[in-house]
C-alpha positions in Angstrom: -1.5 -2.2 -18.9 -5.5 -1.6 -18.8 -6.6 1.5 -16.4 -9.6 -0.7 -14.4 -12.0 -3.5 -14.8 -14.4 -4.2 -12.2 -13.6 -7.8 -10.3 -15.1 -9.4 -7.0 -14.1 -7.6 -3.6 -10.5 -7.6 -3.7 -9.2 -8.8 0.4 -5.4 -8.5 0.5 -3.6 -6.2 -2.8 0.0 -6.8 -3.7 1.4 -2.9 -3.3 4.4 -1.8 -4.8 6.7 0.8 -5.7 5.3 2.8 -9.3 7.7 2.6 -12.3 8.4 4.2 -15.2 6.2 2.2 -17.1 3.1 2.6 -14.7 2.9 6.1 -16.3 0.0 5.8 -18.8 -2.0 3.9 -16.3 -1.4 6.2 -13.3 -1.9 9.1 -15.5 -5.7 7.3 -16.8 -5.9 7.3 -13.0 -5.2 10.6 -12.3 -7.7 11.7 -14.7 -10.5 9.9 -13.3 -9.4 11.3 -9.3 -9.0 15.1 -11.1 -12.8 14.9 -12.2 -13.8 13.8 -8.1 -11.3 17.0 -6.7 -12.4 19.8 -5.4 -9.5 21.2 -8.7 -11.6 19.7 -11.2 -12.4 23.5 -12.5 -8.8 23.9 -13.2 -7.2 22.3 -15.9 -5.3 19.3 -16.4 -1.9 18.7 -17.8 -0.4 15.8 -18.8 3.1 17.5 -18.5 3.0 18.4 -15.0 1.3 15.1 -13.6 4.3 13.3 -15.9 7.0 16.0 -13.8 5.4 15.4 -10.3 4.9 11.5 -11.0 8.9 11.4 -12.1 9.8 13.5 -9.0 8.4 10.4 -6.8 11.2 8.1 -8.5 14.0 10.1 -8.7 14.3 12.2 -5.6 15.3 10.9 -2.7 12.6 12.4 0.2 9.8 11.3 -2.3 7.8 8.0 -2.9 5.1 6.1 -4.3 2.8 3.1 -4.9 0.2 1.3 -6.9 -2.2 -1.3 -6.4 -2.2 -3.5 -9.5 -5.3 -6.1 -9.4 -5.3 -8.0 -12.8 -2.5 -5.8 -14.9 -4.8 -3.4 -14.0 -3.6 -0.6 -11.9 -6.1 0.5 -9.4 -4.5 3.0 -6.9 -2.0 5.3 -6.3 0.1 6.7 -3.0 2.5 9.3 -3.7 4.7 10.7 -0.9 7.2 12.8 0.9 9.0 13.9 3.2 10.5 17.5 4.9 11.4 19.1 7.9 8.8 21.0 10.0 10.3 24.0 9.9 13.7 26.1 10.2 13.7 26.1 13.6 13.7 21.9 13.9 15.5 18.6 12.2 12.3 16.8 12.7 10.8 15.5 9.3 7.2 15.1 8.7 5.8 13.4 5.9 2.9 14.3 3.0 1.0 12.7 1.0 0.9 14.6 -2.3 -1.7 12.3 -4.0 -3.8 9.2 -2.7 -6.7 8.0 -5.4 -8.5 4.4 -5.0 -10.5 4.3 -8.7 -14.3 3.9 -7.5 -14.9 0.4 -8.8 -12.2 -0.5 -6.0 -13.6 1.2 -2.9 -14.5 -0.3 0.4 -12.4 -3.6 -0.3 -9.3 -2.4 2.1 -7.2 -1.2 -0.5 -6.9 2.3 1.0 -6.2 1.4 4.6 -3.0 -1.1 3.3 -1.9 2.0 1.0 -2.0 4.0 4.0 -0.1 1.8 5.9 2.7 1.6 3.1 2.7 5.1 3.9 3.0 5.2 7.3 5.6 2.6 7.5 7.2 4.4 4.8 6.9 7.8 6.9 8.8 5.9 10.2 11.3 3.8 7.9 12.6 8.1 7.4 12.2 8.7 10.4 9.3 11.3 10.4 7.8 12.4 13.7 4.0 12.7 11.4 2.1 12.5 8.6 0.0 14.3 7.1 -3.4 13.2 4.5 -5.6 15.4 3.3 -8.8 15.3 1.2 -9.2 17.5 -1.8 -12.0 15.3 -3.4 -15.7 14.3 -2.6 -15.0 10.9 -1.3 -15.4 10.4 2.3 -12.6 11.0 4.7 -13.0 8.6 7.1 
């Protein structure tokens, strides 16, 4: 599977669940999103991005996605869930990585990932979610 190939605007994406074998394109992925993170002085390791990618198929309270346009894969959604504290059996769920490549920006595929989230988040029934931003793309 390539990592990205620029095509025309791109108006509905087919998401679904990552798989083993999206691996060495999720992880040319997270190379490119580690260079636009607010981390990008730290370094990067293969091993623990392989780990925290194989915890999102494995364990139960995690999750993840990829856009694939083309055989090419050109985003990424990984998830969880917990509970909000010790004092509460209310779950809330995180995002623990969200990365559109740039060449597929502005064209949607964020919002549906989001939403694959979200539905995701209530299918578990979590009372939120949480996104944040660690890179210099706009938060909007």
């Amino acid at each position: 599977m390539n990592t990205v190939q620029p095509l025309e605007p791109v108006q509905k994406v087919m998401i679904r669940p990552i798989s083993e074998e999206d691996f060495p394109a999720f992880l040319a992925l997270s190379t490119v999103m580690h260079k636009e993170s607010e981390y990008r002085h730290l370094s990067f390791s293969e091993k623990r991005v392989h780990a925290f990618f194989r915890k999102h198929l494995t364990e139960p309270d995690f999750a993840g996605w990829v856009v694939e346009v083309n055989g090419s894969l050109v985003a990424g959604f990984l998830a969880q869930y917990n509970y909000i504290s010790q004092f509460s059996d209310d779950r809330v769920a995180f995002e623990n990585g969200f990365f559109v490549h740039p060449d597929y920006r502005r064209q949607g595929i964020a919002e549906q990932l989001f939403n694959m989230y979200e539905a995701w988040a209530q299918n578990k029934n979590c009372r939120y979610t949480y996104c944040s931003v660690t890179t210099e793309v706009e938060d909007k």
